[in-house]
BABA-159995 format. One record per residue (C-alpha): residue number from 1; residue in one letter; z, y, x negated. Coordinates in pm, 1 decimal, always signed. Example, Ala and Ser with C-alpha at 12.3 -4.5 7.8 and 13.67 -1.06 7.14 Angstrom:
BEGIN
+-----+---+----------+----------+----------+
|   k | r |       zz |       yy |       xx |
+-----+---+----------+----------+----------+
|   1 | A |   +780.0 |   -450.0 |  -1230.0 |
|   2 | S |   +714.0 |   -106.0 |  -1367.0 |
+-----+---+----------+----------+----------+
END
This chain:
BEGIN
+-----+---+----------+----------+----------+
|   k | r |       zz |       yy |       xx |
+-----+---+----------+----------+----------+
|   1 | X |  -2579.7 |   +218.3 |  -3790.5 |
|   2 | X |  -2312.3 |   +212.1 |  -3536.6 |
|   3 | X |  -2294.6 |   -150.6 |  -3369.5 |
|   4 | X |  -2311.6 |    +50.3 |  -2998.8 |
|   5 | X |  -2457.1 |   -313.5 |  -2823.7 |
|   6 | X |  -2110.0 |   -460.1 |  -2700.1 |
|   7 | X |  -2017.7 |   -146.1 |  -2554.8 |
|   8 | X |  -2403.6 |    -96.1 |  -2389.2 |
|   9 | X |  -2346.7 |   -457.1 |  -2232.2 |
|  10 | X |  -2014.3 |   -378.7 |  -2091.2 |
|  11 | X |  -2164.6 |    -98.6 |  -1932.1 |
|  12 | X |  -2437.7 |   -282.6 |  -1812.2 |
|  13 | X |  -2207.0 |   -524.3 |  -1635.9 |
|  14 | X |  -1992.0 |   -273.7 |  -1505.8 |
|  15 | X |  -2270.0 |    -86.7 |  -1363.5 |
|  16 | X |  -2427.7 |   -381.7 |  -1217.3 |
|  17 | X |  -2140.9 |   -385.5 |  -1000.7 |
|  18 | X |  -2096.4 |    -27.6 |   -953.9 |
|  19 | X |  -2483.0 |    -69.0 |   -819.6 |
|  20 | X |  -2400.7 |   -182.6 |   -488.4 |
|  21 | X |  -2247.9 |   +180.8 |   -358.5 |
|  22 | X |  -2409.3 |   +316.9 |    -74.7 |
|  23 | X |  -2778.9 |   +413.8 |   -131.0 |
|  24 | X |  -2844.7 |   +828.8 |    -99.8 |
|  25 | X |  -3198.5 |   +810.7 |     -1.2 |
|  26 | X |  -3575.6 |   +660.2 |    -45.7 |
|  27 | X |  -3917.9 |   +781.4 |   -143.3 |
|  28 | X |  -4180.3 |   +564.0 |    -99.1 |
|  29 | X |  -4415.9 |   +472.8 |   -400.5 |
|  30 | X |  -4754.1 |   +297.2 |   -256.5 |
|  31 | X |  -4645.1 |   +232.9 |    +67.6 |
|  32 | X |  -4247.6 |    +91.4 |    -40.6 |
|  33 | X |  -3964.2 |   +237.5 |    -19.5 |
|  34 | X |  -3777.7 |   +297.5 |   -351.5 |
|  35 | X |  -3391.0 |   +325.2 |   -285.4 |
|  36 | X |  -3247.9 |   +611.7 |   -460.7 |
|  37 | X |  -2857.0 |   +513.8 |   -551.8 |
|  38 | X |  -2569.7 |   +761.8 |   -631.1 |
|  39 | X |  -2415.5 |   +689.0 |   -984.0 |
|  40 | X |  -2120.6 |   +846.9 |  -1024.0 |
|  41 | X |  -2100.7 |  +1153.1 |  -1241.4 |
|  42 | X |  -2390.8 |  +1293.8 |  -1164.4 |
|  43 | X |  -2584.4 |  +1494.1 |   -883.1 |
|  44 | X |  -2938.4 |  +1536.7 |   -757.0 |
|  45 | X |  -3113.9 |  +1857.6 |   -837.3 |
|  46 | X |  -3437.7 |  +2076.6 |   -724.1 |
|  47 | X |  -3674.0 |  +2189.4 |   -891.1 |
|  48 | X |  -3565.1 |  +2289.4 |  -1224.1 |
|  49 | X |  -3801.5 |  +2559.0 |  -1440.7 |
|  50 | X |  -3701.0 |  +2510.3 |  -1739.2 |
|  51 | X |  -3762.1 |  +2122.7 |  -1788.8 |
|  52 | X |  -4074.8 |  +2164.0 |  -1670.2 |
|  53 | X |  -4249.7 |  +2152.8 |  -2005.4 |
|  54 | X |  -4041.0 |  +1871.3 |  -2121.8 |
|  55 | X |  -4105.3 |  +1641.3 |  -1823.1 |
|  56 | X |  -4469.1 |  +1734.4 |  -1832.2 |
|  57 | X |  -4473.1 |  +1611.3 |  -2228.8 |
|  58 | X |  -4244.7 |  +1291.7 |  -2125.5 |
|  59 | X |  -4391.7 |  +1182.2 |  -1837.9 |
|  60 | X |  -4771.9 |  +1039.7 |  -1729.6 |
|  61 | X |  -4980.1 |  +1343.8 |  -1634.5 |
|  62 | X |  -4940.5 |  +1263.4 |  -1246.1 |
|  63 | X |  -4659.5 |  +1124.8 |  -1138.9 |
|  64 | X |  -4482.9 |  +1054.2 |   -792.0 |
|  65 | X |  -4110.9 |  +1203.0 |   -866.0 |
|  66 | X |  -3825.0 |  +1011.8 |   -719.6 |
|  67 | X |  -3541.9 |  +1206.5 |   -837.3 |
|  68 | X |  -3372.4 |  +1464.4 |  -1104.7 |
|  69 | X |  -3013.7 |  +1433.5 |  -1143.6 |
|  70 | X |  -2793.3 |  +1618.6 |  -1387.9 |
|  71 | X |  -2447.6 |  +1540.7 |  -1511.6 |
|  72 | X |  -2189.3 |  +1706.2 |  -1286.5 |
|  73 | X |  -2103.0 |  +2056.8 |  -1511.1 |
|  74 | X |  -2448.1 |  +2099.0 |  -1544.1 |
|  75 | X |  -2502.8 |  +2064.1 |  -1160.7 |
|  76 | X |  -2205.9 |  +2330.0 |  -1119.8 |
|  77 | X |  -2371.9 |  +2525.4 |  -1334.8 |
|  78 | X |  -2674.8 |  +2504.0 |  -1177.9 |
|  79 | X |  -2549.6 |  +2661.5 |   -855.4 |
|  80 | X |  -2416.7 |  +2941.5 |  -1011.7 |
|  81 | X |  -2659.3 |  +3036.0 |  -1298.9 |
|  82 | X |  -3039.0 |  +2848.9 |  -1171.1 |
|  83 | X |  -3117.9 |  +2965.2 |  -1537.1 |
|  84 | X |  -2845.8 |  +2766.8 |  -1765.4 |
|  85 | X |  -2958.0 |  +2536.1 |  -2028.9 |
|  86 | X |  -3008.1 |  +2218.5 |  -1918.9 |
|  87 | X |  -2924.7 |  +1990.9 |  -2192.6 |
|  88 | X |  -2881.1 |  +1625.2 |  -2069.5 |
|  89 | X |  -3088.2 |  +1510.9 |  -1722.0 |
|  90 | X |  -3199.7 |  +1162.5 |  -1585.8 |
|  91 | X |  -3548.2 |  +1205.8 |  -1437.8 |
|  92 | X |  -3664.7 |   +875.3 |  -1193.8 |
|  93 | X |  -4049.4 |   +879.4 |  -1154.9 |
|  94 | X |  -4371.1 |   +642.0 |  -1065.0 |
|  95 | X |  -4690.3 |   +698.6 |  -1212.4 |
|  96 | X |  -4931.3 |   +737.7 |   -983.1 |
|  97 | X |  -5179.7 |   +524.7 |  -1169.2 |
|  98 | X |  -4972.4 |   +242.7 |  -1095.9 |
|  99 | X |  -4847.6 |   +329.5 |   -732.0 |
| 100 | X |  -5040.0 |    +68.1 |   -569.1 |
| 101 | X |  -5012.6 |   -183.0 |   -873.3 |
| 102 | X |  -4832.8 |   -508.4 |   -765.3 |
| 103 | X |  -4563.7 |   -555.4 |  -1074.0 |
| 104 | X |  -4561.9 |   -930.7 |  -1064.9 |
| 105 | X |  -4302.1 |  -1094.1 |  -1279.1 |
| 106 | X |  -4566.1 |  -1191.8 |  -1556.1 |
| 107 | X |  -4741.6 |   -903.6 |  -1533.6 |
| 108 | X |  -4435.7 |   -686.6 |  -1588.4 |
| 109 | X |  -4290.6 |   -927.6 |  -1906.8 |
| 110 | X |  -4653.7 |   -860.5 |  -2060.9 |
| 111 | X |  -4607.0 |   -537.4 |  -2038.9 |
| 112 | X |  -4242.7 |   -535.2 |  -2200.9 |
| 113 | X |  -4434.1 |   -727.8 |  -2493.5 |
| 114 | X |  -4684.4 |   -500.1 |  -2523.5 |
| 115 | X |  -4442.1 |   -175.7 |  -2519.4 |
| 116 | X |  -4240.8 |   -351.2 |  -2759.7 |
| 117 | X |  -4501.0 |   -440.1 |  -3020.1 |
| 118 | X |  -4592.7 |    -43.9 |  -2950.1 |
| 119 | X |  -4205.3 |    +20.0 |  -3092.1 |
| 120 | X |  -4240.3 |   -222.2 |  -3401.9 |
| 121 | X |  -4596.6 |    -70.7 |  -3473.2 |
| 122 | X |  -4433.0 |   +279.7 |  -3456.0 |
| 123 | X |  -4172.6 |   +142.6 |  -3633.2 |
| 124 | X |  -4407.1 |    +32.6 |  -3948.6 |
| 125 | X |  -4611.2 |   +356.2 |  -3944.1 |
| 126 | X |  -4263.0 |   +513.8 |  -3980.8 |
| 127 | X |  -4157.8 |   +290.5 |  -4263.2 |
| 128 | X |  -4515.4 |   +340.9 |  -4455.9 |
| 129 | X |  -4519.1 |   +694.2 |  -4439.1 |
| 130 | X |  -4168.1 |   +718.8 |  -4614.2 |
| 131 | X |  -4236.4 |   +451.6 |  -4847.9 |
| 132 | X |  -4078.8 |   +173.0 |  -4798.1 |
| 133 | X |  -4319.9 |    -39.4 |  -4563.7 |
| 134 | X |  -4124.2 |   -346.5 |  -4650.0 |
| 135 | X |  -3745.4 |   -228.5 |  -4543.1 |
| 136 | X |  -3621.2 |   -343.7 |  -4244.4 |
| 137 | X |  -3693.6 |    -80.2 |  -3954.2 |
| 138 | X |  -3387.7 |   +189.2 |  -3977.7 |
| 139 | X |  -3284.8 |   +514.1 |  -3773.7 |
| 140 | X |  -3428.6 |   +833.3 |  -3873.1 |
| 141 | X |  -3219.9 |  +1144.5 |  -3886.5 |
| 142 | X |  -3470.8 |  +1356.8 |  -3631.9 |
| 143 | X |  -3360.2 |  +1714.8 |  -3778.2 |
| 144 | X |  -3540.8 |  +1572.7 |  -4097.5 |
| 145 | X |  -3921.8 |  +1650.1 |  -4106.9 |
| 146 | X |  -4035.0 |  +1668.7 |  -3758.3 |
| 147 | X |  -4278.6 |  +1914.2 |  -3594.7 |
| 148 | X |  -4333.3 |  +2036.2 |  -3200.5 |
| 149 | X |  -4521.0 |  +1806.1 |  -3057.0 |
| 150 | X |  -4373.7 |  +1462.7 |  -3251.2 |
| 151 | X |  -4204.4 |  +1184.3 |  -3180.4 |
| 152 | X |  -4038.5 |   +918.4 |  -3331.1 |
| 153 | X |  -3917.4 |   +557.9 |  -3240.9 |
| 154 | X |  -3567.7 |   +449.3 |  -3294.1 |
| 155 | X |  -3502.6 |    +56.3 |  -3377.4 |
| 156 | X |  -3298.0 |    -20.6 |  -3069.1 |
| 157 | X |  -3400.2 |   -146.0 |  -2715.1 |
| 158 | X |  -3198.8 |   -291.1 |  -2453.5 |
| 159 | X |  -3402.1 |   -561.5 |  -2205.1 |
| 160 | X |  -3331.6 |   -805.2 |  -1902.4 |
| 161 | X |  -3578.8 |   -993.4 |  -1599.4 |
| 162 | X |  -3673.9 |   -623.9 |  -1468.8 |
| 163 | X |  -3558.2 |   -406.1 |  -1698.4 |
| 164 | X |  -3681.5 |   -271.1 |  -2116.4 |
| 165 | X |  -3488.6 |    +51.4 |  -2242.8 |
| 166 | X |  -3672.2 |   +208.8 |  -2519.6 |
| 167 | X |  -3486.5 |   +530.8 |  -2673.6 |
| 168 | X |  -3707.6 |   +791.7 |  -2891.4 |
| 169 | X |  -3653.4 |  +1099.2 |  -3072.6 |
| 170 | X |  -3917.9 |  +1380.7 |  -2975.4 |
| 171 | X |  -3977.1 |  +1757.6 |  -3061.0 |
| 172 | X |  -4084.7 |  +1985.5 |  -2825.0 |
| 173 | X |  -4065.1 |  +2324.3 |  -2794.7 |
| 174 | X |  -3803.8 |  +2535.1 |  -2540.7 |
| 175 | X |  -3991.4 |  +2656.9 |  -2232.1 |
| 176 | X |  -3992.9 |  +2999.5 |  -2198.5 |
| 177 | X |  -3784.4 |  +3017.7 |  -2515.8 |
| 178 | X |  -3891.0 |  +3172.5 |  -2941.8 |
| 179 | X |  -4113.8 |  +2917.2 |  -3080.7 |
| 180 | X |  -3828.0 |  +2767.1 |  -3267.2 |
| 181 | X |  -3843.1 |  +2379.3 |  -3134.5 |
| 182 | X |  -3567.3 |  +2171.4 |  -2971.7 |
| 183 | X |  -3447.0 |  +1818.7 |  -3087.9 |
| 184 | X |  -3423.1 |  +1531.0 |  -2771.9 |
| 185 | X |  -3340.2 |  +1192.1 |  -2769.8 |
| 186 | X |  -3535.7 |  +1000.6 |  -2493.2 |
| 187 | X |  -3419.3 |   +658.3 |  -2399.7 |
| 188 | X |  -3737.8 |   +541.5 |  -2190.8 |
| 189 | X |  -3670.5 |   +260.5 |  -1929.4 |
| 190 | X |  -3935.3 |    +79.1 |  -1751.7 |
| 191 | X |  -3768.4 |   -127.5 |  -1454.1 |
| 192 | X |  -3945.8 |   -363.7 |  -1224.8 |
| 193 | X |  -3815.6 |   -251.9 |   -819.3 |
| 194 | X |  -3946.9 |   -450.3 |   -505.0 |
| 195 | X |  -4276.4 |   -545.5 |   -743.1 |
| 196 | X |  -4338.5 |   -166.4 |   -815.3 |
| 197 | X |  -4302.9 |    +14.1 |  -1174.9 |
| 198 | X |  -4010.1 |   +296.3 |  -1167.2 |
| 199 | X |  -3983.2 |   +500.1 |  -1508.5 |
| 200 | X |  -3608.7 |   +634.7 |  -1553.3 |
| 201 | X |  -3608.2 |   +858.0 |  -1878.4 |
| 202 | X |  -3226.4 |   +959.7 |  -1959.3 |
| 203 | X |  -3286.6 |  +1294.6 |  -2188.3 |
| 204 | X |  -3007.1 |  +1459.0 |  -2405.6 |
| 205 | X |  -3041.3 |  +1768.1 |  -2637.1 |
| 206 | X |  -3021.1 |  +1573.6 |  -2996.3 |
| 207 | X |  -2735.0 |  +1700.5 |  -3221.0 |
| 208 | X |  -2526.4 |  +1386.3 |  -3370.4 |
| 209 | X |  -2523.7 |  +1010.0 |  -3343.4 |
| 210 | X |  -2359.3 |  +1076.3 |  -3043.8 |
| 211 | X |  -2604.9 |  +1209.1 |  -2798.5 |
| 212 | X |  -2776.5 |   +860.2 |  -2880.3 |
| 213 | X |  -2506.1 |   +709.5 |  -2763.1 |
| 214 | X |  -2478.1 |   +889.7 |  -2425.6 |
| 215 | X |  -2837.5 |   +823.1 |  -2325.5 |
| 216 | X |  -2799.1 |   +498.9 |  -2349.8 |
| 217 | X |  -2475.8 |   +401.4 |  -2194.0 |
| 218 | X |  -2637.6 |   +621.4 |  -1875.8 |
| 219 | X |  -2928.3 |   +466.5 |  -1850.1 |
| 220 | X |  -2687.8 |   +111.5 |  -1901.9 |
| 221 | X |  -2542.2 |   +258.7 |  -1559.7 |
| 222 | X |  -2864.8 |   +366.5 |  -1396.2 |
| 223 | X |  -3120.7 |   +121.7 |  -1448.1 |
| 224 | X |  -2878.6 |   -163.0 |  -1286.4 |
| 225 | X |  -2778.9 |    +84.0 |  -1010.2 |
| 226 | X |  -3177.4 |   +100.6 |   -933.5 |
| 227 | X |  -3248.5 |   -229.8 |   -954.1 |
| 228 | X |  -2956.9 |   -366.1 |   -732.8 |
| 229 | X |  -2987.8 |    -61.8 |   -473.0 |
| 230 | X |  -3362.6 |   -252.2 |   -384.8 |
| 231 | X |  -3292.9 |   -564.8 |   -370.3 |
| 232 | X |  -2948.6 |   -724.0 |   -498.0 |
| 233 | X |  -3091.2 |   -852.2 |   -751.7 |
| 234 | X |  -2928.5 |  -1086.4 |  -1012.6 |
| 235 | X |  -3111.2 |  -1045.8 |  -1298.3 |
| 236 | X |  -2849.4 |  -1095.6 |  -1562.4 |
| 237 | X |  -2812.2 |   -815.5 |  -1786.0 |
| 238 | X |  -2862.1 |   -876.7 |  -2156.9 |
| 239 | X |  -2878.1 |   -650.5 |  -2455.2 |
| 240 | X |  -3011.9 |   -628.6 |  -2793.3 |
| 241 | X |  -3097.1 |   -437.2 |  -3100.2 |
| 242 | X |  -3525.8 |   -405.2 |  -3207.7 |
| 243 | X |  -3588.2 |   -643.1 |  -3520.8 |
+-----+---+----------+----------+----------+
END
């Protein structure tokens, strides 16, 4: 496995900084206002069609959307062709379950402890089912074995004061498209903003190692962006890999 956690910290640092450009707009989420920051590289976007199968599998069944952004050729695109693939997307939500939910500092780190003893439960059923229920948790080639509809955790996070990152593999099928399903890698963050829950899920089209890689390094220059856009907050940002 590639050792990808100095270069996620780096980012995080550098986008901790890169955080404190000017704000593009708010939406409120029970009553407070959520700052929406600009990260460079990427734009906002409508309403997209053809994710919206994929964000209604990846996201709570009601949610309060905050914003979709796509990477800058895919935003191009956009304009020209509203029907393009749209392979890689960062999509900021609340649930609205949880809209009016004070996130308290303790009550957000019990929920990082209980979404990350989800991942190491996944984790085992992964290892059991392959045979090997005593090997230390590893990363699963996605194109092997899975169905529409699946999922599977990786054995990586990235977590700080108001922050987790969990990535995921999942199969789901191509709106609109054959029945033939489509490989993503999800990297699932769950940040704590001026005591309210904000989801950020950075999605990618899964070919290679590599796609991984991307959705983690942009959510390592999101989530800080959020988080400092709402408060300048200090949380230090620290990184490192699922046991």
């Amino acid at each position: 496995m590639r050792n990808w956690l100095p270069v996620l910290m780096a980012l995080l640092m550098v986008g901790h900084i890169a955080g404190a450009q000017a704000p593009a707009r708010s939406v409120a989420v029970g009553g407070v206002q959520i700052v929406v920051p600009d990260c460079q590289g990427f734009q906002e976007v409508g309403d997209v069609p053809q994710l919206t199968a994929i964000l209604r599998n990846v996201a709570p069944r009601e949610t309060i959307q905050v914003a979709l952004y796509t990477p800058n050729d895919i935003s191009e695109l956009l304009k020209t062709d509203p029907a393009a693939p749209v392979t890689r997307y960062v999509y900021i939500f609340a649930a609205k379950r949880l809209a009016d939910e004070a996130q308290t500092a303790e009550k957000f780190q019990e929920f990082v402890k209980q979404a990350k003893a989800r991942q190491q439960a996944e984790l085992q059923a992964q290892a059991t089912a392959r045979g090997d229920a005593n090997a230390p948790p590893k990363d699963l080639d996605p194109a092997t074995g899975m169905k529409p509809g699946q999922t599977r955790a990786i054995p990586q996070l990235a977590e700080g004061t108001n922050y987790l990152i969990v990535p995921m593999y999942l199969c789901s099928p191509i709106p609109g498209g054959p029945s033939q399903p489509t490989l993503l890698v999800n990297a699932m963050s769950f940040v704590r903003v001026k005591d309210r829950m904000i989801f950020i899920h950075v999605i990618s089209f899964y070919k290679s190692k590599a796609d991984l890689d991307w959705v983690m390094a942009t959510s390592a220059q999101w989530v800080p962006a959020l988080i400092t856009a709402n408060a300048g907050a200090t949380d230090a940002p620290t990184a490192k890999e699922g046991k």
